[in-house]
C-alpha positions in Angstrom: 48.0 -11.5 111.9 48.0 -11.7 115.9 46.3 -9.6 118.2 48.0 -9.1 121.5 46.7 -7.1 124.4 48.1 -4.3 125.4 47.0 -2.4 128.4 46.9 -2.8 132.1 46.0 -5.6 134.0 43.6 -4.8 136.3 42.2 -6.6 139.3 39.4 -7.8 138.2 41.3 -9.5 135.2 43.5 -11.4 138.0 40.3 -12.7 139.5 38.6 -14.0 136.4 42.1 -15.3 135.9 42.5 -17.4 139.2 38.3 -18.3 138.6 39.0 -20.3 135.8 42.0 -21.8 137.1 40.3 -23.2 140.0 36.9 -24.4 138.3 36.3 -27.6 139.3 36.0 -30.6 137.4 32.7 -32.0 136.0 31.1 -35.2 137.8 31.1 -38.7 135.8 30.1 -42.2 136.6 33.3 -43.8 134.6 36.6 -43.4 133.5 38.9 -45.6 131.2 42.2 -44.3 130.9 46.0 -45.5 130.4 45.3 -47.8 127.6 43.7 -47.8 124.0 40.2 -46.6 123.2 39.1 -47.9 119.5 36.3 -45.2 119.0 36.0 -46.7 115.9 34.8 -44.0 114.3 35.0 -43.2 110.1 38.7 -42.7 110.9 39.0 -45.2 113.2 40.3 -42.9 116.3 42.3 -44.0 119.0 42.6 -42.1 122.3 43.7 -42.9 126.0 40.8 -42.0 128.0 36.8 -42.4 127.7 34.5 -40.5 130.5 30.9 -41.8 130.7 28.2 -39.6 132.3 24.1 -41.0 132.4 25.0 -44.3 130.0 26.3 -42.1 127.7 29.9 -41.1 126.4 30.8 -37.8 127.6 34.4 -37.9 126.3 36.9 -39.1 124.8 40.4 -37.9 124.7 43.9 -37.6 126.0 45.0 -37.6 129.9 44.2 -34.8 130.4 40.4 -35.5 130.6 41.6 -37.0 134.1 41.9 -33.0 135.2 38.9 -32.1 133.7 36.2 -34.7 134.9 36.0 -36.5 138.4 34.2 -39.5 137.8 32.9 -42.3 140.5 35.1 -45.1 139.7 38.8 -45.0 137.0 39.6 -47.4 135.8 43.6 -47.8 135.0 43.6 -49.8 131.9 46.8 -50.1 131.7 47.6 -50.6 128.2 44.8 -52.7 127.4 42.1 -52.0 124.8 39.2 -50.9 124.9 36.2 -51.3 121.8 33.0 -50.6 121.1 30.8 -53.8 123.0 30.9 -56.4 120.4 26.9 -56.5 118.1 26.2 -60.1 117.2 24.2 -60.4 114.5 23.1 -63.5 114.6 22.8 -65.8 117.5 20.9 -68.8 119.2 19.9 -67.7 123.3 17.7 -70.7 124.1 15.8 -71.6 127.3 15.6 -75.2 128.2 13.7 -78.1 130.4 15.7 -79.7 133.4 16.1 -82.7 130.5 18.7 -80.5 128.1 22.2 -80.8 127.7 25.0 -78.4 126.7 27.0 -80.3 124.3 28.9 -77.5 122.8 32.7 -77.4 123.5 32.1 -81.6 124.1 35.4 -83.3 122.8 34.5 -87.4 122.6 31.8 -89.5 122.0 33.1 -90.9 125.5 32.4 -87.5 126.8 28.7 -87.5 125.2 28.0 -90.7 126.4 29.0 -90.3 130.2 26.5 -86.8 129.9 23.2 -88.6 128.9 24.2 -91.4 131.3 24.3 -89.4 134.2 21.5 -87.3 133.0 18.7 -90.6 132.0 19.9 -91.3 135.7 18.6 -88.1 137.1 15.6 -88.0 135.4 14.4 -92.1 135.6 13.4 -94.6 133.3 11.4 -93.3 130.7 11.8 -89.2 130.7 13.6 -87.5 127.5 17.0 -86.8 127.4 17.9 -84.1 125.0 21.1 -82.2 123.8 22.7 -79.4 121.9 25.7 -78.4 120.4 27.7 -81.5 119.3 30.0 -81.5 116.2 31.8 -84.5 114.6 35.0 -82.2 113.6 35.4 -81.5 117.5 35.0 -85.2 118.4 38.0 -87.1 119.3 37.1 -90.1 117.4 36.5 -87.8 114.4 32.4 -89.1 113.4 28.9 -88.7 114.9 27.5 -90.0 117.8 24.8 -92.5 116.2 21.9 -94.8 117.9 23.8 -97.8 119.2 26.5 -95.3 121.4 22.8 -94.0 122.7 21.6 -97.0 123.2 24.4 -98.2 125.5 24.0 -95.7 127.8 20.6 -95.0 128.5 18.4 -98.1 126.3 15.6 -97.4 128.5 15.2 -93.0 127.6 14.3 -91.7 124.7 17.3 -89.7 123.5 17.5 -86.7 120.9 20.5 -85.0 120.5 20.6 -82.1 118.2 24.2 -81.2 116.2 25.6 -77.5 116.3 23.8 -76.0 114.1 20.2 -77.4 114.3 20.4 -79.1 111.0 20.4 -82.8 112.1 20.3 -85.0 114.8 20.8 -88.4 116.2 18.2 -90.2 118.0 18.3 -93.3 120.4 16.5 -96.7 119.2 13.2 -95.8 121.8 13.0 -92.3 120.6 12.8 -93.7 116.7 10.6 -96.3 117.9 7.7 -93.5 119.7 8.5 -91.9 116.4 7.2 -94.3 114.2 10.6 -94.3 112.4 11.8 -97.7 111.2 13.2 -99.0 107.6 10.1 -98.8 106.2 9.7 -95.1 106.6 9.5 -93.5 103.1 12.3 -90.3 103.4 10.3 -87.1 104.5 9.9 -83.9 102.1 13.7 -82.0 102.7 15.3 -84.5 104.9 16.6 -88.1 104.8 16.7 -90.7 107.6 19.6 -92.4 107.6 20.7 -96.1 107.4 24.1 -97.6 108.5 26.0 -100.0 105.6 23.6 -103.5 106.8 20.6 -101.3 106.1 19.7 -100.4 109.7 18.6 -96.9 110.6 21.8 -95.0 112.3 19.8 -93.0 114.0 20.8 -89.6 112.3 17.5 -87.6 110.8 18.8 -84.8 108.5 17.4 -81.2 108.1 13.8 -83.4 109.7 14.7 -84.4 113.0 11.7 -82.4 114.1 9.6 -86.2 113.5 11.4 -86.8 116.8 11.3 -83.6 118.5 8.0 -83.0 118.3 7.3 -86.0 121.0 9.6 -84.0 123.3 7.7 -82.0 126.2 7.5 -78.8 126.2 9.6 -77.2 128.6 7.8 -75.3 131.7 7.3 -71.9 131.7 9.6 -71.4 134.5 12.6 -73.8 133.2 12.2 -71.5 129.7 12.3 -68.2 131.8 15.3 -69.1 134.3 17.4 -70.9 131.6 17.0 -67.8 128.8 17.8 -65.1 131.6 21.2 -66.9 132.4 22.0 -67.9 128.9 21.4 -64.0 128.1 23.9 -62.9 131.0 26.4 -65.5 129.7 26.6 -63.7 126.9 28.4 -60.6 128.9 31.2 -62.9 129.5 31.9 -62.9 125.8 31.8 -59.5 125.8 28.4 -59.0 123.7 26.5 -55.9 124.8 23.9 -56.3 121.7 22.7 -59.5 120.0 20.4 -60.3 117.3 18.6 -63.4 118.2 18.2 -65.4 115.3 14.2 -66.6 115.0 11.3 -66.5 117.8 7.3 -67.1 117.7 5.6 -63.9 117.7 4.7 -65.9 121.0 8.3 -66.8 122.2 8.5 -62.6 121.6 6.3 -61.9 124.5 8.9 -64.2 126.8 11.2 -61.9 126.0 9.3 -59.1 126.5 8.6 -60.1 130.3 12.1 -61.2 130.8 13.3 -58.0 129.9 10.4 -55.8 131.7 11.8 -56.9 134.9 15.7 -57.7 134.3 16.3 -55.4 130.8 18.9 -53.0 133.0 20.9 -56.6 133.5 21.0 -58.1 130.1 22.7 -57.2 127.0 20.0 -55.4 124.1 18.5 -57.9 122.3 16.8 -57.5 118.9 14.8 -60.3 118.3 14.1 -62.0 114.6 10.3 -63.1 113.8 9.5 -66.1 112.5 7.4 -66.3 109.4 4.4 -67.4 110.9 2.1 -66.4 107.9 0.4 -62.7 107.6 -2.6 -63.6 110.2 -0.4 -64.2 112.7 1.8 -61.5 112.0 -1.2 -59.2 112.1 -2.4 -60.7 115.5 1.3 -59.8 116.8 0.8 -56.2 116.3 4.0 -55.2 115.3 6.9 -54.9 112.9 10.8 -53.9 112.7 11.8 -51.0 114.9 9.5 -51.3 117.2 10.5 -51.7 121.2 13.1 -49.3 122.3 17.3 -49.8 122.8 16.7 -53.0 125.7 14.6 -54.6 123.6 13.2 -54.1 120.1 11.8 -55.9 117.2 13.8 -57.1 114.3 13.7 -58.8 110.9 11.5 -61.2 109.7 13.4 -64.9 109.5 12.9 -68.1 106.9 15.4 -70.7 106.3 15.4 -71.0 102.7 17.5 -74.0 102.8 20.0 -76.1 104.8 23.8 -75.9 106.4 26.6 -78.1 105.6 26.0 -80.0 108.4 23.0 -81.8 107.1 24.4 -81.6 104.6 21.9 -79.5 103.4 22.8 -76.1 101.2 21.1 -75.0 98.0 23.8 -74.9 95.7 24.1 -74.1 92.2 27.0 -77.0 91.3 26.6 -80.2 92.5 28.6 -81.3 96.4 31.5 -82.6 95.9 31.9 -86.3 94.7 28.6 -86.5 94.5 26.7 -85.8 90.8 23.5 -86.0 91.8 22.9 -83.6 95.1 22.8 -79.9 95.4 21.1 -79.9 98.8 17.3 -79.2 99.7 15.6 -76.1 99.5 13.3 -75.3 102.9 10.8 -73.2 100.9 9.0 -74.3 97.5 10.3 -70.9 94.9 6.2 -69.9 94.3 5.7 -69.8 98.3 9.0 -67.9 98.8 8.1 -65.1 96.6 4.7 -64.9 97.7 5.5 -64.4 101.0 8.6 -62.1 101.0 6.4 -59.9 98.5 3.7 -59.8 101.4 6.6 -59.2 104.2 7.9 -56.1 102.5 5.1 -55.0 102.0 4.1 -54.9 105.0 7.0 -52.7 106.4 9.1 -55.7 107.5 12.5 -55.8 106.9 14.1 -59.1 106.0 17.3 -61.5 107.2 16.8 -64.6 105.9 18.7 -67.7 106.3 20.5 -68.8 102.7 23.8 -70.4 102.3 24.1 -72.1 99.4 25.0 -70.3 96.2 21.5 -71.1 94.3 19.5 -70.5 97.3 21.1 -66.9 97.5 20.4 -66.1 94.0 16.5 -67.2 94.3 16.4 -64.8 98.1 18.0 -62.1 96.3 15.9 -62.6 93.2 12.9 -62.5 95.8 13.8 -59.9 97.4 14.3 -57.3 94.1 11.0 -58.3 93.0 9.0 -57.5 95.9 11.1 -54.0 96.0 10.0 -53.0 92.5 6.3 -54.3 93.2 6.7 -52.0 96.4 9.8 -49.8 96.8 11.1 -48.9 99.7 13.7 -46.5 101.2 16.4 -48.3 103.2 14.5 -51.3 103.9 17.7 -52.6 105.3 17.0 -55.9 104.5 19.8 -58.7 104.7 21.0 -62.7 104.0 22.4 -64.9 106.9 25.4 -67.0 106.6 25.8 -66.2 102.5 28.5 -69.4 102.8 29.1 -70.2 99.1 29.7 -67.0 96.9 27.2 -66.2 94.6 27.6 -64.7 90.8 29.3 -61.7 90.1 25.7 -60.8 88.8 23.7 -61.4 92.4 26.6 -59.3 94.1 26.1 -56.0 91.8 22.4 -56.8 91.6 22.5 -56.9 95.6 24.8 -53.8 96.2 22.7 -52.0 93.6 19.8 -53.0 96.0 21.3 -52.0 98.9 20.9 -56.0 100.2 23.4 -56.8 103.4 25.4 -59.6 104.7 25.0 -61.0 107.8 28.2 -63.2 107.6 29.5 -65.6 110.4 33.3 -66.0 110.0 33.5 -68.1 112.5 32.3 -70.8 110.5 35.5 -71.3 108.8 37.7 -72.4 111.7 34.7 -74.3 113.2 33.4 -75.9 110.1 35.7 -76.2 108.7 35.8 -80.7 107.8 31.7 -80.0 106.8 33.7 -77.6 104.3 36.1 -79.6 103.0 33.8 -82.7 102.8 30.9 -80.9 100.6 33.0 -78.4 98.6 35.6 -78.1 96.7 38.0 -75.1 94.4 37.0 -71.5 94.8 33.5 -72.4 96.4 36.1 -73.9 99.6 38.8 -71.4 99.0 36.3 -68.5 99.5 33.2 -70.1 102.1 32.0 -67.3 104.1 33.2 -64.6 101.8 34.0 -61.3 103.5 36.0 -59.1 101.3 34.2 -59.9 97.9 30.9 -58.9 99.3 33.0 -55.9 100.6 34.3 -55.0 97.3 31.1 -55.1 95.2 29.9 -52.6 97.7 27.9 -54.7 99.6 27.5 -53.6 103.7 28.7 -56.5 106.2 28.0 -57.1 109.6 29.4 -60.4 111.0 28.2 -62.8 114.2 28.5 -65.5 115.9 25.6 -67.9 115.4 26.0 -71.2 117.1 29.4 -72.7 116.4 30.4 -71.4 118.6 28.9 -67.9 120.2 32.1 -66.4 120.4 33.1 -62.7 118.9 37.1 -63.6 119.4 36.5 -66.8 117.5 35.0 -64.7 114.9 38.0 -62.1 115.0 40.5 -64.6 114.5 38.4 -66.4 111.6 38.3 -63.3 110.1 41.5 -62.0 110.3 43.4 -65.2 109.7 40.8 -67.0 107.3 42.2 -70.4 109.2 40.6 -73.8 110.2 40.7 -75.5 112.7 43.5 -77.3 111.0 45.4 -74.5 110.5 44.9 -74.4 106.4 44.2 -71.1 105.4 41.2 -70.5 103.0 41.1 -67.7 100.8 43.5 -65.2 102.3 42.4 -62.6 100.1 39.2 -62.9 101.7 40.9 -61.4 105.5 39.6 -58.7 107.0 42.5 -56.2 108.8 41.4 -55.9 112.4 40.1 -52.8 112.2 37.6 -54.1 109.1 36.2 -56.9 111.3 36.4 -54.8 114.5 33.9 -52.4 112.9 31.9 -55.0 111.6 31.5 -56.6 114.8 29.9 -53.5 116.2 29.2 -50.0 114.3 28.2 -52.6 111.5 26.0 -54.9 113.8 24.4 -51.3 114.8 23.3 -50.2 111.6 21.5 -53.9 110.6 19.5 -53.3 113.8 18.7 -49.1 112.2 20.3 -47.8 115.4 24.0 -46.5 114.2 22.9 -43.5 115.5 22.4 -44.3 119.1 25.4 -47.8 119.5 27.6 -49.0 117.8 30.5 -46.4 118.3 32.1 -44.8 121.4 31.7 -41.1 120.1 30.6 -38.7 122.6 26.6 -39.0 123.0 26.2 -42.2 121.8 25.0 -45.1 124.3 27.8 -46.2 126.7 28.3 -50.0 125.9 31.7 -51.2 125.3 34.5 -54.2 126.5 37.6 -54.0 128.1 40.0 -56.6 126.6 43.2 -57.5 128.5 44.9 -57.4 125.2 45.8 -54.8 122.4 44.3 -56.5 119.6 45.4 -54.1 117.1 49.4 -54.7 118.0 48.9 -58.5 119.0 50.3 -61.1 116.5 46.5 -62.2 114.8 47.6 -65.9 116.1 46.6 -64.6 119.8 43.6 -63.6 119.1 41.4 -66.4 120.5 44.0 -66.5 123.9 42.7 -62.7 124.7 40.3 -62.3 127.6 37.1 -60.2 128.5 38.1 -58.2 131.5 35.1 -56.4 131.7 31.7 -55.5 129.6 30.1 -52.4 130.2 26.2 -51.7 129.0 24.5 -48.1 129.3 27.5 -47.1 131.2 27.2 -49.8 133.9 29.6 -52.9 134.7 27.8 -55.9 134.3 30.6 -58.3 133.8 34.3 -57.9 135.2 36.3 -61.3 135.1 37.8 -62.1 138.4 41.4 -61.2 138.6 41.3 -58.8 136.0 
């Protein structure tokens, strides 16, 4: 039935009329419009245009929004896309001394060399040199840089240069010598030294390189501060508006907490990962998951139950690849492990450990049920790292039942990928870094970066494509679509951090954090995916990247 009016129109009418035809539009601070905004809602809504008022979203819509709001600065996106900002859930910001190089992205041994050359020049005879971030399967000559290529350059330096990773290193023949490290050394508890085929050490330490590092110097106060506030910044670039940072002191915590007292409105949010450090210290520390605000809060607690591939390391139920008699170390004796995540949960802390082989899973998981019975817990939240070699179909239903989530790191297959094929082989290759079988038994998954490298596109493409870097394809049936690992790069990342209901999403009211990409990743061919740019990265409605020429 309609209802229609009938009578006169008086005067008055006319002016009401011509009122509401001439109200002006609302103030905003922002306006994205003329491309594609990925609310990434439940339905996954797209719209054209995105108003921000007071770091919030105010709108989102069609053009017409452009009538109805005048906003400080539009921005014509002109058919690009815009998403929620990208939540990694796992990453590595480091400060460093003056003596620390960036390895990562490196391509030779050549390269390598030339680096601690110039850098055992800068610093004189005698100072450290250390590095991060190499990887053989990036290395033009295809192995690891070992002690004599150290040796060549700078004989006179103690050299310790740490593989992506952090799960082995290789150290010059002065740094094994301050060491103490020489073919007599008996092989330390969950590591091995390693010897070259005449019996002389190599210079790579395994999973224990730490016999070496602990000689290093600490870094100053002032180097740590600096080097952490740019490497945060950097992080912008790659469009990241929230990070998880993967394991601090309850000491390193207060660094952060200063950094971000005076620079927090510059940064991306960080939630940062606490180290088990044992419960006294934990009780000295004062505090537990959750707390901090939306800059800067408290997160999980973080163990490394065993090693990576790149030692290699992993717990694993079947035995490596042509090799009988090694399934990897395990970090944490099983007694302590218990013991410890019992006392963890039960004092209100939720959990993310580190586990990526397929036996270390099942004993975290089996950890991590107990303590819930001894004290149950309403969405405790808590979650495994990495999860690289698929566990029984029993772990998966006992961990959906559980409500246990993945932190997963995609990323890993394309960059990994030769640690992969070296160590395993069948299904336990075909489906490393599982996405759609933890997926499909229910189980919630958020994805990052961690180290190799920090890169969300990178993790995109791994997910989408399932590729290495040799373009082999490992278990396609294990692909996300792009919208699955779009929302599991942010609304998902939210939710492991308990705050879906402020980030995550670009729904009106929730925080205004979000990237402009200068491509449409839901039309581009998947193969482009690690070509596409970060125009721009917006946090609490406020530009604080924009990539010059964009």
């Amino acid at each position: 039935m309609t209802i229609g009016f009938t009578g006169p129109v008086t005067p008055l009418m006319l002016g009401a009329l011509a009122l509401c035809a001439c109200t002006p539009p609302e103030p905003a601070d922002l306006m994205l419009t003329g491309g594609t905004i990925a609310v990434v809602d439940d339905a996954f809504t797209l719209h054209s245009t995105l108003v921000v008022r007071d770091g919030r979203v105010l709108a989102v819509g069609g053009p017409e929004l452009a009538s109805e709001y005048a906003a400080t600065r539009t921005v014509d996106l002109d058919g690009r896309l815009v998403v929620p900002g990208f939540n990694d859930t796992h990453t590595h910001i480091r400060g460093s001394a003056r003596r620390h190089i960036d390895l990562g992205g490196v391509e030779s041994i050549v390269e390598i060399q030339a680096l601690v050359r110039a850098k055992a020049e800068e610093l004189g005879e005698g100072e450290w040199v250390t590095g991060y971030g190499w990887s053989e399967d990036e290395l033009a000559e295809g192995r690891r840089p070992l002690r004599p290529d150290l040796d060549e350059v700078a004989p006179s330096n103690p050299v310790l240069l740490t593989r992506a990773g952090g799960h082995s290193g290789v150290a010059n023949s002065l740094a094994l010598e301050l060491a103490g490290i020489d073919r007599s050394t008996p092989q330390p508890e969950g590591g091995v030294i390693e010897y070259d085929e005449g019996g002389e050490l190599n210079g790579v330490i395994r999973e224990r390189q730490g016999l070496v590092g602990r000689l290093v110097p600490d870094a100053t106060p002032g180097e740590l501060r600096e080097t952490l506030i740019q490497m945060l910044r950097d992080q912008l670039a790659l469009g990241i508006t929230s990070l998880i940072q993967a394991g601090e002191t309850p000491e390193g915590f207060a660094r952060w907490e200063d950094i971000y007292a005076e620079h927090g409105d510059e940064l991306p949010r960080s939630t940062v990962q606490i180290r088990w450090v044992g419960r006294d210290r934990l009780a000295a520390f004062g505090r537990t998951t959750g707390d901090g605000d939306h800059r800067l809060r408290v997160g999980a607690i973080k163990v490394l139950v065993d090693g990576g591939f790149t030692g290699p390391a992993a717990y694993t139920i079947e035995p490596y690849k042509g090799r009988d008699d090694y399934r990897g170390l395990l970090n944490v004796p099983e007694a302590e492990l218990r013991a410890l995540v019992d006392t963890a949960n039960a004092l209100g802390w939720q959990m993310g450990f580190h586990a990526i082989g397929d036996a270390a899973i099942v004993l975290t998981v089996d950890a991590f049920i107990d303590a819930l019975e001894n004290n149950p817990r309403d969405n405790h939240r808590h979650y495994l790292n990495h999860f690289t070699v698929t566990p029984p179909t029993e772990t998966l239903e006992r961990m959906a039942e559980h409500d246990i989530a993945v932190a997963q790191q995609p990323n890993f297959t394309y960059t990994l990928e030769g640690r992969y094929v070296a160590n395993l082989d069948g299904d336990r290759l075909a489906h490393n870094n599982p996405l759609k079988i933890p997926m499909q038994h229910g189980i919630f998954l958020a994805i990052g970066s961690d180290i190799l490298p920090i890169d969300p596109l990178v993790g995109l493409y791994a997910s989408v494509t399932r590729k290495g870097m040799s373009g082999e394809v490992y278990g396609p049936d294990e692909a996300l679509t792009v919208e699955e690992a779009i929302r599991a790069y942010t609304a998902n990342g939210a939710w492991l951090t308990f705050e879906e209901e402020v980030k995550g999403t670009l729904e009106p009211g929730m925080l205004a954090d979000m990237v402009v990409l200068s491509d449409d990743l839901l039309t581009l061919d998947p193969e482009g995916i690690m070509d596409v740019e970060v125009d721009m990265t917006i946090v609490d409605g406020q530009v604080l990247y924009e990539r010059e020429g964009s």
